[in-house]
ZAVEX-537667 format. One record per residue (C-alpha): residue number from 1; x, y, z. Coordinates in Angstrom, 2 decimals. Layout:
<i->NUM; xx->X; yy->Y; zz->Z> $
...
//
This chain:
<i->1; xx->30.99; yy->1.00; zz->-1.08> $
<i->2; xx->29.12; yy->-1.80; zz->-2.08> $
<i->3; xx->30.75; yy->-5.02; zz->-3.64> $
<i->4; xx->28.11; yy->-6.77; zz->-6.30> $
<i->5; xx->27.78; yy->-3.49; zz->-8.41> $
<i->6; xx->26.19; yy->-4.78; zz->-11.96> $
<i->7; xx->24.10; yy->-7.49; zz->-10.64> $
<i->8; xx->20.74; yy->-7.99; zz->-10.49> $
<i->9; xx->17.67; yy->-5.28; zz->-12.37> $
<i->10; xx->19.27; yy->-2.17; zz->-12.23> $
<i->11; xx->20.19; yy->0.57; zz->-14.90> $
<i->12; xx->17.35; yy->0.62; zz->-16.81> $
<i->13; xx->16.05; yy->4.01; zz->-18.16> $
<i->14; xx->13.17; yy->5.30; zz->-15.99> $
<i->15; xx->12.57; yy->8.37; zz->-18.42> $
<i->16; xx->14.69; yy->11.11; zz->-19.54> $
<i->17; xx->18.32; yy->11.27; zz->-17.42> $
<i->18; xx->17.11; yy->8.93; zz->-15.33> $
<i->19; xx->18.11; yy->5.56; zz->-14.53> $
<i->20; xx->16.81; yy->2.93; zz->-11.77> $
<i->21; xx->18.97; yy->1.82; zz->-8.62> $
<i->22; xx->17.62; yy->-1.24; zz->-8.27> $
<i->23; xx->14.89; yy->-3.74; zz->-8.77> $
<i->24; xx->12.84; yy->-2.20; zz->-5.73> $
<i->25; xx->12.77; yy->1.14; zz->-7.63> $
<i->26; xx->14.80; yy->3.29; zz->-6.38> $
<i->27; xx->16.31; yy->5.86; zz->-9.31> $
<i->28; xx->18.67; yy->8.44; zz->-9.60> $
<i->29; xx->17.81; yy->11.44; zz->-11.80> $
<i->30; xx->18.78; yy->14.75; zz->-13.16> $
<i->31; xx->16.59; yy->17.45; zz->-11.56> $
<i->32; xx->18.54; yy->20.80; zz->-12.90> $
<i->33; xx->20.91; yy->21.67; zz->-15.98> $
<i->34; xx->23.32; yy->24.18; zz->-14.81> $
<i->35; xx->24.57; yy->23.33; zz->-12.73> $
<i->36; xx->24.13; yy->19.58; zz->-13.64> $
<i->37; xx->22.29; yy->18.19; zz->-10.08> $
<i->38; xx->21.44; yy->14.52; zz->-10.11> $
<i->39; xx->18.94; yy->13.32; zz->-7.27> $
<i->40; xx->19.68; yy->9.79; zz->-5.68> $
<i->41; xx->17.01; yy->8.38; zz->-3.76> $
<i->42; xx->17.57; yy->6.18; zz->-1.00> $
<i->43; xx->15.65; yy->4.53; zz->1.46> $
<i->44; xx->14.73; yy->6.05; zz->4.89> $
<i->45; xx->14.41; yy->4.20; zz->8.02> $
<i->46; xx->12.03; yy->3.91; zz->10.64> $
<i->47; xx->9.57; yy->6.86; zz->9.99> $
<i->48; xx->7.03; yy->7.66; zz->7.68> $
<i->49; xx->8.84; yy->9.48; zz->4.93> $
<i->50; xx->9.60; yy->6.57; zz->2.14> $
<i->51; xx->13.02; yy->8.08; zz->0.91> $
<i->52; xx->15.99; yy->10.32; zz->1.62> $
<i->53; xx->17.89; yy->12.61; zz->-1.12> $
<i->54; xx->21.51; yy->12.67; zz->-1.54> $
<i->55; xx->22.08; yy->14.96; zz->-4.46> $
<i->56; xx->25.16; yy->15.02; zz->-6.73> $
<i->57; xx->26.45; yy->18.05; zz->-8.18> $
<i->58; xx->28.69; yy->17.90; zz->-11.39> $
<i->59; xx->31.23; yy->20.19; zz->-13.35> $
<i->60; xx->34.56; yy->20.00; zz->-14.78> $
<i->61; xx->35.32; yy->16.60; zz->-13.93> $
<i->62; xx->34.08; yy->17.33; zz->-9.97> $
<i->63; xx->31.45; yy->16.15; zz->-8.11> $
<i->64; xx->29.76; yy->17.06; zz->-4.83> $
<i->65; xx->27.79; yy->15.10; zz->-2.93> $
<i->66; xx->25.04; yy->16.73; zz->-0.43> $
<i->67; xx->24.33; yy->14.77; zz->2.15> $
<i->68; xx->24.82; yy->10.73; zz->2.49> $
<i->69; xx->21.55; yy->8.61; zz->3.58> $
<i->70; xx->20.93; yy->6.15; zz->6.13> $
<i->71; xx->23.46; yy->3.49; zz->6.65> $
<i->72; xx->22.66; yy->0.59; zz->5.01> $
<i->73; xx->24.09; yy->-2.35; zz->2.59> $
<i->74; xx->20.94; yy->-1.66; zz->0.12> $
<i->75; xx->21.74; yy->2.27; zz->0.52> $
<i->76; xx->25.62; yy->1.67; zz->0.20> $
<i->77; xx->25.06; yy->0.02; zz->-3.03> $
<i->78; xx->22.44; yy->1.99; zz->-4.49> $
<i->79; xx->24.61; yy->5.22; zz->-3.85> $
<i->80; xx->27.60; yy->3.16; zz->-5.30> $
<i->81; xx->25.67; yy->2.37; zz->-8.25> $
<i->82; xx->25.05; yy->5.87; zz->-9.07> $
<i->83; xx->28.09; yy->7.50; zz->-8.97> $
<i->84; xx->29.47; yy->4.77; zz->-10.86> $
<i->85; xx->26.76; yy->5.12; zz->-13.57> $
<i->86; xx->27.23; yy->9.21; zz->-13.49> $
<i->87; xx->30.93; yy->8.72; zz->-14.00> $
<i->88; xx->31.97; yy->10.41; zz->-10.77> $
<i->89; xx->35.70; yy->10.12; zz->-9.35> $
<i->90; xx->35.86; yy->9.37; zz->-5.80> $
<i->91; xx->39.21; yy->11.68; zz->-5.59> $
<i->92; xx->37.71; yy->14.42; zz->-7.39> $
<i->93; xx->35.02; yy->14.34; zz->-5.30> $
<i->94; xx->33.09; yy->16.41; zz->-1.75> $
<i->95; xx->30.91; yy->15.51; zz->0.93> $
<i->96; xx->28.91; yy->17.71; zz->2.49> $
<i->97; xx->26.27; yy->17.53; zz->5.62> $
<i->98; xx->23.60; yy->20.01; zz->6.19> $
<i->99; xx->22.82; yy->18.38; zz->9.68> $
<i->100; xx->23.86; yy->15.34; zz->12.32> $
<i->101; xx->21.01; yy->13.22; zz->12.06> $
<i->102; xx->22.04; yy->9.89; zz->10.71> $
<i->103; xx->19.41; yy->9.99; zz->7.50> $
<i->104; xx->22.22; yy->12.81; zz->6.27> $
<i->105; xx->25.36; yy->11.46; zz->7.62> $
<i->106; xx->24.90; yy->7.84; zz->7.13> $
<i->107; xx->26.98; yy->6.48; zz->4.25> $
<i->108; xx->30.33; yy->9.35; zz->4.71> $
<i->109; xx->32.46; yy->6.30; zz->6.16> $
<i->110; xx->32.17; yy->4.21; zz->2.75> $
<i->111; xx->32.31; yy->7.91; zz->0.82> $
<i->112; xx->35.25; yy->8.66; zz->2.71> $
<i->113; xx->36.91; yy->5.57; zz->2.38> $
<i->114; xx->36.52; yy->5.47; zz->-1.56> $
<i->115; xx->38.60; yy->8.61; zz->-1.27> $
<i->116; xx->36.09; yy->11.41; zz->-0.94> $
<i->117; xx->36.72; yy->14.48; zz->0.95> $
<i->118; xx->33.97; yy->14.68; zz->3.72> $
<i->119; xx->33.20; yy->18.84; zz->5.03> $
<i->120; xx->30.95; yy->19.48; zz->7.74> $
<i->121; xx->29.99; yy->22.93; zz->8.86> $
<i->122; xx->31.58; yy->23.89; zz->12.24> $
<i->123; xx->27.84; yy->23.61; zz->13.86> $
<i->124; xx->27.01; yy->20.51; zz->12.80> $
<i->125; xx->30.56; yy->18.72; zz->14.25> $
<i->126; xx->29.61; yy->20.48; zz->17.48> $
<i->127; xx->26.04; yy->19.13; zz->16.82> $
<i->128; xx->27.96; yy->15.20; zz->16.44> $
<i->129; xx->29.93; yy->15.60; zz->19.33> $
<i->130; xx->26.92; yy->16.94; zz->21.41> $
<i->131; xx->24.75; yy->13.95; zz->20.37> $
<i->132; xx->26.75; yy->11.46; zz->20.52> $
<i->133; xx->28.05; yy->11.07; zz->24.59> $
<i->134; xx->25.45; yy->9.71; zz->27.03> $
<i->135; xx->25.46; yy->12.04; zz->29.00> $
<i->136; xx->22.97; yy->14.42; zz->26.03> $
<i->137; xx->20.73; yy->10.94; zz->25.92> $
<i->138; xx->20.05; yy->11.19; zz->29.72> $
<i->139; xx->19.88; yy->14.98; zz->29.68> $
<i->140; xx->16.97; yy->14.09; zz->26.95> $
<i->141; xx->15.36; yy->11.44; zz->29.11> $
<i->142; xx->15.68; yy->13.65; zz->32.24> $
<i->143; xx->14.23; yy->16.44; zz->29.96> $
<i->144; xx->11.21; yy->14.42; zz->29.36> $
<i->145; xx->10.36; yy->13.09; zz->32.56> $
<i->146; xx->10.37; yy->16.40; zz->33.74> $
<i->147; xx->7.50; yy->17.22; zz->31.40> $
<i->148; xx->5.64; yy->14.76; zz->32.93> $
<i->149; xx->6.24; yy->11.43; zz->30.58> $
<i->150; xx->6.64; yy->8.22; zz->32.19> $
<i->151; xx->9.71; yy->7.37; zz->33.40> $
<i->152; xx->10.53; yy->4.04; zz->31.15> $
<i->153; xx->8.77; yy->6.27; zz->28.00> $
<i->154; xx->11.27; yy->9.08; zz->28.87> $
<i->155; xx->14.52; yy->6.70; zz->28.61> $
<i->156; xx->12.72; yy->4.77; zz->25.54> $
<i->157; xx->12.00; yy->7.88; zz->23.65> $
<i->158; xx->15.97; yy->9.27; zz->24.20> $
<i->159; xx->17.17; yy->5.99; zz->23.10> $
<i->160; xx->15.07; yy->6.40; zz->19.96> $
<i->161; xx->16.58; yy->9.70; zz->18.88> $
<i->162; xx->20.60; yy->9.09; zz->20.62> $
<i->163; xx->20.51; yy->6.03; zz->18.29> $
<i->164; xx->19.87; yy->7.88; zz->15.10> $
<i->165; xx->22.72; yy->10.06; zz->16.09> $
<i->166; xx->26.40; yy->10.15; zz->14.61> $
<i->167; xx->29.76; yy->11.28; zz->15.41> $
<i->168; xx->32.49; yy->11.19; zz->13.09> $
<i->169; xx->35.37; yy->11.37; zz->15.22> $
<i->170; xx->34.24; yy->8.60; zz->17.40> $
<i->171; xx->33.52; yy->6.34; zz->14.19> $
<i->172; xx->36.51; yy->7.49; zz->12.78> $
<i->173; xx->35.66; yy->9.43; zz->9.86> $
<i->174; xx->38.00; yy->11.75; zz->8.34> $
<i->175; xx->36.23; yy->15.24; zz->8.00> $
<i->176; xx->37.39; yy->18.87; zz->8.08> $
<i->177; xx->34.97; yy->21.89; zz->8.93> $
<i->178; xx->33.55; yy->24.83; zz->6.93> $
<i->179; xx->32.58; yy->28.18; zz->8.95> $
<i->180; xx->29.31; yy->29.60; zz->8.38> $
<i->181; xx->29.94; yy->32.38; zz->5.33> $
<i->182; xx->32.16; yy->30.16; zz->3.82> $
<i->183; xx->31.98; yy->28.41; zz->0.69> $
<i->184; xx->32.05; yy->24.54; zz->-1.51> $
<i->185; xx->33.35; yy->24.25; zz->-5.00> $
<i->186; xx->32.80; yy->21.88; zz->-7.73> $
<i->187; xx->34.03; yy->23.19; zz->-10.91> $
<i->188; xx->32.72; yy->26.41; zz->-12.13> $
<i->189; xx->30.51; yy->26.84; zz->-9.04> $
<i->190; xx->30.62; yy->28.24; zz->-5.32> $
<i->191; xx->28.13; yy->27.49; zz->-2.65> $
<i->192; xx->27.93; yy->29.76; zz->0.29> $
<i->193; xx->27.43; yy->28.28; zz->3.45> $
<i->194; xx->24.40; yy->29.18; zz->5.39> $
<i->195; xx->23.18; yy->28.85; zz->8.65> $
<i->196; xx->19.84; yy->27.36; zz->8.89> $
<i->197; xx->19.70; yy->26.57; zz->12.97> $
<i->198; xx->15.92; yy->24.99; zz->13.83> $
<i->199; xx->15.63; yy->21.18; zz->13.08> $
<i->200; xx->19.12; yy->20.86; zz->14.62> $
<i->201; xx->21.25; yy->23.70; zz->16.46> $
<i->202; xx->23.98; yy->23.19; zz->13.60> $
<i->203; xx->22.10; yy->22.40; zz->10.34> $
<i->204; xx->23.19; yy->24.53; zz->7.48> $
<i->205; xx->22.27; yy->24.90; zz->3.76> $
<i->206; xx->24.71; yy->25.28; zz->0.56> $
<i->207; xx->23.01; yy->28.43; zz->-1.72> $
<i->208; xx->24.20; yy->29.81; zz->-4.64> $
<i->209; xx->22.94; yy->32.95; zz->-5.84> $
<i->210; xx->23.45; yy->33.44; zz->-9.97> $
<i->211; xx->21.56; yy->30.27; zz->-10.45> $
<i->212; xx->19.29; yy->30.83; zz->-7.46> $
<i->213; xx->20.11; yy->27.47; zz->-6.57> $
<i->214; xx->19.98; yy->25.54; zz->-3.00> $
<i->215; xx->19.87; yy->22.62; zz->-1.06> $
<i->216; xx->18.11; yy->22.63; zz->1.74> $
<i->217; xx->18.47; yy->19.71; zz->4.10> $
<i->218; xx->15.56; yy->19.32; zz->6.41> $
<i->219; xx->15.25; yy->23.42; zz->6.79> $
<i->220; xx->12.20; yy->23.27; zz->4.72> $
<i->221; xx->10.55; yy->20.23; zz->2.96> $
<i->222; xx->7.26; yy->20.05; zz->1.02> $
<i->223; xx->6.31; yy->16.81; zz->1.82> $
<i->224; xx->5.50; yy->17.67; zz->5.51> $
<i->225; xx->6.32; yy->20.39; zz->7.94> $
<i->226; xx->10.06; yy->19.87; zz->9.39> $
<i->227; xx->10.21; yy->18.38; zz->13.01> $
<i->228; xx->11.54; yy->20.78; zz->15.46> $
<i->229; xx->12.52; yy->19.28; zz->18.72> $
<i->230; xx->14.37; yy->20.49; zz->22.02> $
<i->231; xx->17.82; yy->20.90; zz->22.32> $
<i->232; xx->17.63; yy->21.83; zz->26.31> $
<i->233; xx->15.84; yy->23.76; zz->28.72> $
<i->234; xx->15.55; yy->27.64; zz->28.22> $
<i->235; xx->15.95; yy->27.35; zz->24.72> $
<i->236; xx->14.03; yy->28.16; zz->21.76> $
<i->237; xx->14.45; yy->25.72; zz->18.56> $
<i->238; xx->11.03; yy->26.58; zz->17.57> $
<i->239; xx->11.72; yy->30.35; zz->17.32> $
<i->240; xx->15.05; yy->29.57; zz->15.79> $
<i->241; xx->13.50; yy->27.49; zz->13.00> $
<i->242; xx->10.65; yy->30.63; zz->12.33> $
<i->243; xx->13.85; yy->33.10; zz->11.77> $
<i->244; xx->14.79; yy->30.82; zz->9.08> $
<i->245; xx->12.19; yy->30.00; zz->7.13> $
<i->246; xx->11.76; yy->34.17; zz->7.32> $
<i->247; xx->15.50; yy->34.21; zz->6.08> $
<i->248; xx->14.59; yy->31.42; zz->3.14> $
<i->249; xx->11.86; yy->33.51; zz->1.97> $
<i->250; xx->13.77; yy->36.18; zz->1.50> $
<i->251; xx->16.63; yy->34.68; zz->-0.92> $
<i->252; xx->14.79; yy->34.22; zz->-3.71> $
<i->253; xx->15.36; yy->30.75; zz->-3.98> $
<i->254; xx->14.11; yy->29.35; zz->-7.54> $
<i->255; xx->15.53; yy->25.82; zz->-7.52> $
<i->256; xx->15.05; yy->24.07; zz->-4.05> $
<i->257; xx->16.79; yy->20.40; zz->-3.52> $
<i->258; xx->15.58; yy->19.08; zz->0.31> $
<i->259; xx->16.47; yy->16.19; zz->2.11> $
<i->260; xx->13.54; yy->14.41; zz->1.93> $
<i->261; xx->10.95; yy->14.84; zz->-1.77> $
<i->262; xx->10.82; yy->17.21; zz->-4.57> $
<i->263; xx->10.13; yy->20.94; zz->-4.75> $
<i->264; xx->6.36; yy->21.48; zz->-5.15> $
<i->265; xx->5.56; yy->24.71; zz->-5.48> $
<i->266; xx->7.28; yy->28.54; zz->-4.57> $
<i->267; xx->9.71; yy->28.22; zz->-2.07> $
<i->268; xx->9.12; yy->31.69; zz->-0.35> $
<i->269; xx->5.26; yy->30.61; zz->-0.07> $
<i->270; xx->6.14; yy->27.00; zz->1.22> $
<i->271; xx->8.26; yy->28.83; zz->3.93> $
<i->272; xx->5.59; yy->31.63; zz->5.18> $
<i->273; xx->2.72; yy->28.23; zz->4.83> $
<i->274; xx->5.75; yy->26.05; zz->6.99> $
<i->275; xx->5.86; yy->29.22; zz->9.32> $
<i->276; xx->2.05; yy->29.91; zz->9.77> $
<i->277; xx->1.40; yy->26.09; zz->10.38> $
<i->278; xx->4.01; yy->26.28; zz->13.68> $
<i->279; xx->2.19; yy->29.46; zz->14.69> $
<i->280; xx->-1.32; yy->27.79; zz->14.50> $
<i->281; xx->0.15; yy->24.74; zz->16.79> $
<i->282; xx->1.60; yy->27.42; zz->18.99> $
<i->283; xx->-1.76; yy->28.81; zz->19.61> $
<i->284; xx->-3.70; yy->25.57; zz->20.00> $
<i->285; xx->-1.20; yy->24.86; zz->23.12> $
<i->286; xx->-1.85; yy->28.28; zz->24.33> $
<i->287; xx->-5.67; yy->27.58; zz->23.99> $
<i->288; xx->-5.27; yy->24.54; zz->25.77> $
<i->289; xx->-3.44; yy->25.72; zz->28.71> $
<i->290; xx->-5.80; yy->28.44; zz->29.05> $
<i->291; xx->-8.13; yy->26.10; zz->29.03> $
<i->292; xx->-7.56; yy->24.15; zz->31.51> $
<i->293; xx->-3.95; yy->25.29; zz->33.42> $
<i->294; xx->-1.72; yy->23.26; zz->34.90> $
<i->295; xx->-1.32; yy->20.23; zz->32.47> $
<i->296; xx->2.16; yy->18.93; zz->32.40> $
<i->297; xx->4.08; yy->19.01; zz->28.75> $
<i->298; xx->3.13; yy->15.32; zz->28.31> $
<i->299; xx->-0.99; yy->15.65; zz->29.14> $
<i->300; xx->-1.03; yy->18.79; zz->26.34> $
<i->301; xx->0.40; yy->16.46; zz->23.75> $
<i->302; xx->-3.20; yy->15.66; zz->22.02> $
<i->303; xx->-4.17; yy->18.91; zz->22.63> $
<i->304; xx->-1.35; yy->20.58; zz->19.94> $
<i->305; xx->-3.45; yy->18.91; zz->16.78> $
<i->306; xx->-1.52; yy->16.12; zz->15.77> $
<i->307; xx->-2.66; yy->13.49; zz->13.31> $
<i->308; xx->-1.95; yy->10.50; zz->15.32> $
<i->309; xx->-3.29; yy->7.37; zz->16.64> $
<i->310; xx->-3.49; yy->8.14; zz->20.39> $
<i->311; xx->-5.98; yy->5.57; zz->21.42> $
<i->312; xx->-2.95; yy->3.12; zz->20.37> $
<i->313; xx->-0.02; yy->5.30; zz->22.28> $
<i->314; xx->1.68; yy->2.72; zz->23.13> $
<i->315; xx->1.78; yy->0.63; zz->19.85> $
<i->316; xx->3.14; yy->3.71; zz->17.81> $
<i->317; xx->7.00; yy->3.16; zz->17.20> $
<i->318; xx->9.40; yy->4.99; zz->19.81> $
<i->319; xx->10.79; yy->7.42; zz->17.15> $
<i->320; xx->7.43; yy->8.53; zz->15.98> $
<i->321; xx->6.46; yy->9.22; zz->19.62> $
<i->322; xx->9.73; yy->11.00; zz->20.14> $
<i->323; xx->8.90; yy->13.47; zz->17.34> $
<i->324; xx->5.72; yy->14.25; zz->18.94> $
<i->325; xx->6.76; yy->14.39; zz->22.29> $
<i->326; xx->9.61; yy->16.61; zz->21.85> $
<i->327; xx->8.33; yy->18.89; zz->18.83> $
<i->328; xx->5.41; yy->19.50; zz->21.49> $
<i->329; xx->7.72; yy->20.30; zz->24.12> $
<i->330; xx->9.31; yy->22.76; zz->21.34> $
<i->331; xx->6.30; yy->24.43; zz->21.58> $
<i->332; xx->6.07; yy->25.32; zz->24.65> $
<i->333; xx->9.56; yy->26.23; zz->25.27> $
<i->334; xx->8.63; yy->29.22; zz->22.54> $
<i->335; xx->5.46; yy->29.88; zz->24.50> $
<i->336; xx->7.73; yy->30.57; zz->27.57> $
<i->337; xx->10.14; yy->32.23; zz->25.90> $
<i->338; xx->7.65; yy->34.96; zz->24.12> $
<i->339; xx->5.97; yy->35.13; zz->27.50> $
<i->340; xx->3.17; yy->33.60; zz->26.57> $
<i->341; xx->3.21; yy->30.60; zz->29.42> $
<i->342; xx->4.61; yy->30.18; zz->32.39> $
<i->343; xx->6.74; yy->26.90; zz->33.57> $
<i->344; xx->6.13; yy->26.02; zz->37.49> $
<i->345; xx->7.29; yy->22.97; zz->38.67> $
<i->346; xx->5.17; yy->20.93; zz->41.06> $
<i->347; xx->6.28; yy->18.69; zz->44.14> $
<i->348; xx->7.57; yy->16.08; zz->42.01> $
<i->349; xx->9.57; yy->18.51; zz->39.80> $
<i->350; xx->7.10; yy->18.20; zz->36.59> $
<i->351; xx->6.80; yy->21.42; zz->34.29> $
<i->352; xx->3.38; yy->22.52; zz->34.74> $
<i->353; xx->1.55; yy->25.57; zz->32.39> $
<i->354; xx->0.11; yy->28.52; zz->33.00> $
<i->355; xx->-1.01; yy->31.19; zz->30.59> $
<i->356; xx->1.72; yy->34.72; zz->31.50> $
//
């Protein structure tokens, strides 16, 4: 972890059980009582969301950690600084990632070398080991060509995404691997794993029922609607994510911990509002290839509703581009796969849409 722990602006109170990370204003704070859950709040990187969670869960001298930030020095020592401050021992103390993406995996090397144990549900090492040879980042480039982007976007836009990818055996990271239906201690308390497939084939969430208690990951987030990309051809992420957020409604969840923000409002209602907002997009692609058939998977990209700066394409930053791209694509992968569209390919082998 980081090295110059006590210097510079940084423990002052920020309000009740809460205490600041830094000079920049970064804070870690207690957001639930039993059981004790501490939010950490660390910078995220290259987007538009201003922070990622990690949250810390405390009880009889344990602690769990869900989820581990970007890589970074600043992160490294902000997350140092807090478990220092909350009293936490690295021996006594777990891990766990909801999902691959490198905003949640990020600092489990320095975790894991201060002694931590690191768990991963079986999905998400599949999901590391998936991302992480070339061979997925051309499969992602080839993917997008074939919907009609450019040929240097296509490989610019996979090189966005492969490089916010991590594997933990290739980086060497000790881990082991929890099964879907199994469970996480820390003291007095058992979280159930449970898969939440959509934002990434593997992502799950940790839920435990007498306190109505769970973190989330990216499944479901208040501050904006949760990207949903492609995973491959013939797939459906998009329909994937829609069964969960059905499944989320349904637990009852009360106290709701994400990866990215605080819980705002009824997590059942956020879900069905999450849910309904995918469906609109849906039908604004199916409107548009109705329209006018035959666009390729790039050309409908304006046509799906997004806020973004289009007259200045080529000035957005590569991820931003990627989510759109790709969460578009998502789209109309569904489309096909509810037989809404149909997928022909033209002489030059781009995906072209029909309505069914």
């Amino acid at each position: 972890m980081g090295e110059r722990l006590g210097e510079g602006a940084w423990g002052c109170g920020c309000g009740p059980d809460c205490f600041t990370l830094d000079e920049d204003g970064f804070t870690c704070h207690k957001v639930l009582d039993e059981p004790e859950v501490w939010r950490v709040e660390l910078l995220m990187h290259d987007t538009f969301l201003p922070s990622v969670n990690a949250f810390v869960v405390l009880d009889g001298g344990e602690a769990l950690v869900v989820d581990a930030g970007t890589p970074d020095w600043f992160n490294d020592t902000r997350l140092a600084r807090a478990l220092v401050r909350l009293g936490v021992d690295p021996s006594a103390t777990s891990l766990f990632c909801t999902h691959a993406h490198i905003d949640h995996t990020g600092l489990a090397r320095e975790l894991c070398e201060a002694g931590a144990r690191v768990l991963v549900p079986e999905g998400v090492a599949g999901d590391m080991r998936r991302f992480a040879v070339r061979a997925w980042r051309d499969e992602m480039a080839r993917r997008l060509a074939a919907e009609g982007t450019p040929a240097a976007e296509a490989v610019e836009l996979a090189d966005a995404i492969w490089d916010h990818t991590l594997n933990f055996e290739r980086e060497g990271v000790s881990f082991e691997t929890v099964p879907v239906g199994g469970h996480v201690g820390v003291g007095r308390w058992s979280f159930e794993v449970v898969s939440a497939t959509g934002h990434t084939q593997g992502q799950c969430v940790l839920w435990e029922p007498a306190a109505r208690v769970a973190f989330l990951g990216d499944a479901v987030l208040f501050l904006c609607s949760t990207c949903i990309g492609f995973w491959g051809e013939g797939e459906d992420p998009l329909g994937a994510q829609l069964e969960t957020l059905s499944r989320l409604a349904a637990m009852g969840i009360e106290h709701a911990f994400m990866g990215h923000g605080l819980q705002q409002g009824d997590v059942a209602e956020r879900c069905r509002a999450n849910a309904a907002h995918h469906e609109r997009r849906s039908a604004r692609a199916l409107a548009a290839i109705s329209e006018r058939p035959g666009r390729s998977g790039y050309e409908l990209v304006p046509a799906l509703g997004w806020r973004a700066p289009f007259e200045h394409w080529g000035e957005t930053p590569a991820l931003t581009r990627w989510f759109l791209v790709s969460e578009s694509i998502a789209h109309l992968d569904h489309l096909v796969a509810i037989d809404a569209v149909l997928r022909e390919k033209d002489a030059d082998g781009v995906s072209r849409y029909r309505p069914a």
